[in-house]
Structure formats: C-alpha cells, structure tokens
N, C-alpha and C positions, 0 to 999 in steps of 0.2 A: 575513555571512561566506559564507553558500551562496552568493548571489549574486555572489561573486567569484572563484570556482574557476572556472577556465578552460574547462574539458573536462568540466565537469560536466552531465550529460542531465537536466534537471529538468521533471517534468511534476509538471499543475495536479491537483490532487484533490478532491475535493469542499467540503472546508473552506475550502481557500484561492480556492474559486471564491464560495463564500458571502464571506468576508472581501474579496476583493477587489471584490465589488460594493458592500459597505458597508451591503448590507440583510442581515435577517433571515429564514429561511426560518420559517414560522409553524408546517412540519409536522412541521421538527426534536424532536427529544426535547428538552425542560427544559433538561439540563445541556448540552446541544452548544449550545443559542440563548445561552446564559450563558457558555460560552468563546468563541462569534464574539464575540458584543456586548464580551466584556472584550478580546478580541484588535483587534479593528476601533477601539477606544479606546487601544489602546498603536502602530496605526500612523498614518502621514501617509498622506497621499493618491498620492504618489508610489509609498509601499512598497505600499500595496494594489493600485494599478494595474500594477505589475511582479509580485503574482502572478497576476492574471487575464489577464496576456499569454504566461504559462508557456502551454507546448503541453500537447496532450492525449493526444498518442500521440507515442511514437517508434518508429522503425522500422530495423532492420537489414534482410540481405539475406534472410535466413528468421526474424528476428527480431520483436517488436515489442513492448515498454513499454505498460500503461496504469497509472493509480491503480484505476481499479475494475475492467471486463471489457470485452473485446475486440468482443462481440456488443451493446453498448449505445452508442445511439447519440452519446450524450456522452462515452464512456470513462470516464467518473468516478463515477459512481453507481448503476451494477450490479453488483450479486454475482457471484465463481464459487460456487459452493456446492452442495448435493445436487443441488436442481433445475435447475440449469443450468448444469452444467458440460459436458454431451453438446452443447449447443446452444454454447456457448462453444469445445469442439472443432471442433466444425463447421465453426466460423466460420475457425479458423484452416485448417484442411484445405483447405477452399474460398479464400485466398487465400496457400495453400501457404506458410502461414508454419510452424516446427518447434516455435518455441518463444514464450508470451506471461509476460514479465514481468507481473505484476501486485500489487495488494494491497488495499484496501479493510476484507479482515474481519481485521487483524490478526491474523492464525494461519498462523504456519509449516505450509504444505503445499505437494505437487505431484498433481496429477492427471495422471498419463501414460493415452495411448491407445496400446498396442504393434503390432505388424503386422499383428498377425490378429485387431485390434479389440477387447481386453481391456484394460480400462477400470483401473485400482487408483488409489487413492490412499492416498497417504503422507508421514510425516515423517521423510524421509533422513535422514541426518547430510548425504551429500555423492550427488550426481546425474550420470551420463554425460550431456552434450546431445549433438542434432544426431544422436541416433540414426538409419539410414536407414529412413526406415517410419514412427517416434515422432514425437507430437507431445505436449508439454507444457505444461501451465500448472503456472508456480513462483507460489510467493507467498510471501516471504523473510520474513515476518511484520511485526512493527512496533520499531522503536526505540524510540517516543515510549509506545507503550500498547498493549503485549501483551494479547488477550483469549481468553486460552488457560492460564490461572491459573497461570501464571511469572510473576512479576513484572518476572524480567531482561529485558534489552533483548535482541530478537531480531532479527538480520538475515543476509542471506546476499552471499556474495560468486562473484563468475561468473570461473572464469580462462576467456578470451578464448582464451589457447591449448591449453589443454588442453581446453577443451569440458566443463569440470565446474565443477559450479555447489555449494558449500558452505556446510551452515548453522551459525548460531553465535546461543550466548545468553550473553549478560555481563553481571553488574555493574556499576550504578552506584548515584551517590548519590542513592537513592531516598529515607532521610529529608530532603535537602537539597530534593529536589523536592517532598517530600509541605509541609513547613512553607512552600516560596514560595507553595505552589496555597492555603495556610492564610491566609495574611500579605498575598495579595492580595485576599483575603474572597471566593473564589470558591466555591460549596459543597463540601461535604461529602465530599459521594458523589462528585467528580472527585479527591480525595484516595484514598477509598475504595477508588477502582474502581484505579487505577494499586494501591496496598500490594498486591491481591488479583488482580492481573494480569486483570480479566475489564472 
C-alpha cells in the first residue's frame, strides 16, 4: 500500500535496511533480530529489495528528511539526542539547511537553535518553521512504537504553506495489534513494550 502512493517521500531506516538485505545484524538487541528474522520470512525477495532501494535522505530547498540523524554517515543509524544534537546542528548550519526531519528514537521532539544561539528542546503541540536565524530538528515521533510511555500512535504533520509543523497522538487498536504480535509467537516483551509505550 505505501508503495503505491504517488507523491509519497519514503526513506530507508535502519530496520528496513537490515530486512531488506535479508541478513541479521548479530549486534542488534534479542527482540529487534526476532522481528527482522520474522519480517524477512513474511517478505519475497522482490519486496525486500524495494526497501533497500528506498533513499536515505531527502532534501528540500532548506529542508532535509532522514530516518536517524543528519551528521551520520548512513542517515539511518545515528541518534539526535543529549549528546549530539549541537553536532547534528552543525551539520545543518553548515549546509544551510533550516530544518531536518528525522526520527529513529521514537519520541516526539524538536531541538531548536534560535539566533543568538540558545539551544531548547521541546514537545510542541504545533512549531513555526523556516524561522529567519532557527534551525531545527523535528522528530514527529513513531506510529508504529512510541517510546515515550504513550502508547498512542504519535505523528506530526508539516503544512507546506503555513510553515508550521503539528503534533498529534491517536488511538488505535492496540489490543488488535498486541494479540497479532501474540498469534504470530513473536515474544513477549514486543507485545509488552508496544501496551507500555517504551
């Protein structure tokens, strides 16, 4: 279904980079080698090789998209986080981008840099872009597995014309997902961690 949206910008993330090579990363945690290994067994070889063709960055005209952080060389596998979000500004600064979509740690935040260099982070409701001066990193949280102990699904949405970027958490059928992750004998603790948002 993702695959068929037109206009949709879809980049690779570390999961679907592990899945779509078909191996195992050994240094993964337990339960992430046990959702590829079960994920890599419900695709073909076709649908694996159409994620690891996803891109790994997208780019606007001040903008730019990754799965994990904009200062890592793969895009997909570094953190923003305490220790590197100054070095993750940087990085945008230096190629004068405003704003880096991102996501990786599951958790609704924004790190803004304002004009005179003061750093905050936050969880908006809703974000001015394209400030003159600011430069930001969003991270709209996760749909699939919030780990910020909400359970509901977290995402944010960018209006294009207004320049403001909004977040949102919703309901869904969380018992309907916790019994499939059950009923496909995948452990335990991937049921667990979704009920308990973390």
């Amino acid at each position: 279904m993702i695959a068929s949206l037109p206009h949709a910008i879809l980049l690779r993330g570390n999961h679907d980079d592990l899945v779509g090579s078909g191996e195992i990363d050994p240094s993964v945690n337990r339960f992430a080698r046990e959702a590829i290994a079960w994920t890599i067994e419900q695709l073909n070889a076709e649908e694996r090789a159409w994620l690891r063709q996803l891109v790994v960055d997208a780019r606007g005209e001040s903008w730019v998209a990754v799965h994990g952080s904009p200062c890592c060389p793969d895009r997909f596998s570094g953190y923003v986080y305490e220790l590197t979000y100054e070095s993750n500004l940087d990085t945008l600064a230096a190629a004068r981008d405003a704003v880096c979509f991102h996501g990786h740690s599951h958790i609704q935040f924004v790190y803004l840099r304002t004009a005179d260099g003061t750093v905050r982070k936050s969880a908006p409701a809703s974000l001015k872009l394209f400030v003159p001066d600011e430069i930001a990193l969003v991270n709209p949280g996760s749909v699939g597995q919030p780990r910020d102990g909400d359970p509901r699904t977290a995402f944010a949405v960018w209006d294009r014309k207004a320049n403001t970027v909004t977040f949102h958490r919703e309901e869904y059928a969380l018992e309907e997902t916790l019994q499939a992750i059950r009923a496909a004998g995948l452990a335990e603790d991937l049921a667990l961690r979704l009920e308990i948002g973390r």
